[in-house]
C-alpha positions in Angstrom: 82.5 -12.5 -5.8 83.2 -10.5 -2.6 86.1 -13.3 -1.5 87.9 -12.9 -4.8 87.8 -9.5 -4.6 89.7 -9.8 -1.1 91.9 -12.2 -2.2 92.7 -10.2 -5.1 93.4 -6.9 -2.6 95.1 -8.8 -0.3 97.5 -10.0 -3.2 97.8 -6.4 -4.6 98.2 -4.0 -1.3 99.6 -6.8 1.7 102.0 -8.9 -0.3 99.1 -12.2 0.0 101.1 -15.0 -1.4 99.9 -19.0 -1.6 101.6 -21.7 -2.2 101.5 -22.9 -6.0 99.1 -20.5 -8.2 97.2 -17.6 -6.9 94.1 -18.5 -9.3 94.2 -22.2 -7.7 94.5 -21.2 -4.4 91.9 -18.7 -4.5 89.5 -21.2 -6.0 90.4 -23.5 -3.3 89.5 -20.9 -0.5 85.7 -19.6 -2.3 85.1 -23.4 -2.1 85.8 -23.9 1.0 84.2 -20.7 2.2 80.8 -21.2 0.4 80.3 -24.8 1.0 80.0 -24.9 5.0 77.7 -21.8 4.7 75.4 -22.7 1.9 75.3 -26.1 3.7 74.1 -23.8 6.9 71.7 -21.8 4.5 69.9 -25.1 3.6 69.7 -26.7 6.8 68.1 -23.2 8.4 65.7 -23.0 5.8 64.5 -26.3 6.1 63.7 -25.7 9.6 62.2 -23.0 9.8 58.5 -22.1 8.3 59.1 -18.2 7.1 61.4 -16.9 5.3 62.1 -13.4 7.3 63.0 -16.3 10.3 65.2 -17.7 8.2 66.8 -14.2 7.3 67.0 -13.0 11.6 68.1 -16.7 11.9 70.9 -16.5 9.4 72.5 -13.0 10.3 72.7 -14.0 14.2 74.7 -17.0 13.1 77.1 -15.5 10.9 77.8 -12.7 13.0 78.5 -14.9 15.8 80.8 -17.2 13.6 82.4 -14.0 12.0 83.4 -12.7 16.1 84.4 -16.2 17.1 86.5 -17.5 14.2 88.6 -14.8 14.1 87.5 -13.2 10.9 86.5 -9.8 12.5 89.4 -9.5 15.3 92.3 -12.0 16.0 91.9 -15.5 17.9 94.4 -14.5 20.7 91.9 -11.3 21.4 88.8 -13.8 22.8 88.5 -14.7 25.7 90.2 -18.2 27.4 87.0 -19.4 28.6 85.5 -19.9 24.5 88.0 -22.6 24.5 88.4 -24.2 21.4 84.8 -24.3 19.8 85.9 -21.5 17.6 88.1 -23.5 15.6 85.0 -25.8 14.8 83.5 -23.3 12.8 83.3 -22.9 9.2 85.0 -19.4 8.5 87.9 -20.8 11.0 89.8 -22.7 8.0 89.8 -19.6 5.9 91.1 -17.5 8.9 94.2 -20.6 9.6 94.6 -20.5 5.7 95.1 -16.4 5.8 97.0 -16.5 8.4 99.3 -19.2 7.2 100.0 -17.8 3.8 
């Protein structure tokens, strides 16, 4: 619900336009958002025994992919040494979709 809500913001306030339909595209982009981290979700809590581990576990890694992926500050902003493991990461393809559109 949040990412619809952004998407529907960024349509309204910052001109957000996509190629085709906005209702398609913004379908598109919760599916591709949701998937990588419920996939994430599942393999942490399968790991781990309790599930307050499973919540510190959880945060540390989404805050982390949040810094890296460009989501909380742009790409060209992080240091050269990170290389181009940031682009790996799940939230990366909704930032080079934003971006793009």
């Amino acid at each position: 619900m949040d990412i619809l809500t952004l998407l529907l913001l960024a349509k309204l306030f910052d001109g957000l336009c996509f190629p085709g339909s906005f209702l398609s595209s913004a379908l598109v982009a919760l599916l591709l958002a949701s998937l990588p981290f419920s996939a994430l979700g599942f393999a942490i809590t399968a790991l781990v025994p309790t599930a307050r581990t499973a919540l510190v576990i959880a945060l540390v890694v989404s805050y982390f992919t949040l810094f890296l992926t460009g989501t909380m500050r742009p790409r060209e902003l992080l240091p050269a040494r990170l290389g181009d493991p940031p682009v790996k990461l799940p939230p990366s393809l909704l930032v080079t979709l934003f971006r793009d559109a």
